[in-house]
C-alpha positions, 0 to 999 in steps of 0.5 A: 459491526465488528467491536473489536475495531473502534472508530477513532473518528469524535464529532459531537451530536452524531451518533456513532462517532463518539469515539468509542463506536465501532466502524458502521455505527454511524452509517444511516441504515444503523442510526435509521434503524433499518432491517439491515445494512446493504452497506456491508462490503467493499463496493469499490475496493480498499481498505477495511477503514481499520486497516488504511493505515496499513501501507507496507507489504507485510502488514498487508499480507496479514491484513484481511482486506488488502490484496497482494497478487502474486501473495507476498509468499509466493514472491518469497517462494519464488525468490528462495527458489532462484537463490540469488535474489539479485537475479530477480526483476520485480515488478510493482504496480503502484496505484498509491505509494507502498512501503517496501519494508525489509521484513517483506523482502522484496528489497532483495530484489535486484531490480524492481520496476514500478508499473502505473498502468502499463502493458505487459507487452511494453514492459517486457519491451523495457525488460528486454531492452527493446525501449528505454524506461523513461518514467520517473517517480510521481512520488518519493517511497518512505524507507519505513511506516515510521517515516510516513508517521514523522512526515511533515505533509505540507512538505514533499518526499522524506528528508525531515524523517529519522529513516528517508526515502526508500526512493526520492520523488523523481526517481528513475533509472534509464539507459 
């Protein structure tokens, strides 16, 4: 347990969820007073529970439990090297809504493709123009971290917000 990261999480009569504790202060095998934890790690992947606010690409690639593959550097790099970043097709896989914020750079792009579990043998028959893109949005993208914090939840995309949608549910582009 890290005492830098205190769990906002308050219920009373339960230990470790006072709001004061750090994370893992209430997993059973502290409160049972075990040996040790073999509850310690990221089994099934996500987030360190300090860092799931996170969601936008720079705060990502400063974080200590989300993964960017290619890094974030290396997508920088190599749209500094093509020195025209409208030349660059970008592709992001989403298994959740992301934040392209524009200090990543990655709007830059001249085009950015959003993956949902496809080949890359089918993607590049997109890319080449072999098949038409056809999908659509299964979510709107929050413009900024600061839309997601304004959001009206019980209310789809971003339009109530300060910043909008960086891409509105649905969207899409074919031809």
């Amino acid at each position: 347990m890290n005492p830098e990261h205190i769990s906002p999480i308050a219920m009373d009569g339960i230990e470790g969820l006072d709001g004061a504790s750090p994370f893992g202060a209430a997993d059973a095998c502290v409160t049972q007073g075990a040996e040790s934890c073999t509850d310690n790690g990221l089994r099934f992947g996500g987030s360190l529970p300090w860092e799931s606010s996170i969601l936008d690409f720079t705060g990502m690639a400063e974080s200590q439990s989300w993964e960017i593959s290619p890094s974030l550097d290396t997508i920088k790099q190599v749209m500094s090297e093509v020195e025209d970043p409208s030349k660059v097709v970008m592709h992001v896989y989403f298994r959740q809504p992301f934040v392209m914020d524009e200090t990543s750079g990655l709007r830059e792009a001249g085009a950015i493709v959003a993956g949902f579990g496809m080949t890359d043998t089918a993607l590049m028959d997109v890319l080449s123009g072999k098949f038409s893109p056809q999908g659509r949005m299964p979510f709107a993208l929050a413009g900024t971290r600061e839309a997601i914090t304004e959001q009206f939840s019980d209310l789809p995309g971003y339009a109530e917000t300060s910043d909008g949608a960086l891409f509105d549910y649905s969207f899409g582009l074919s031809y």
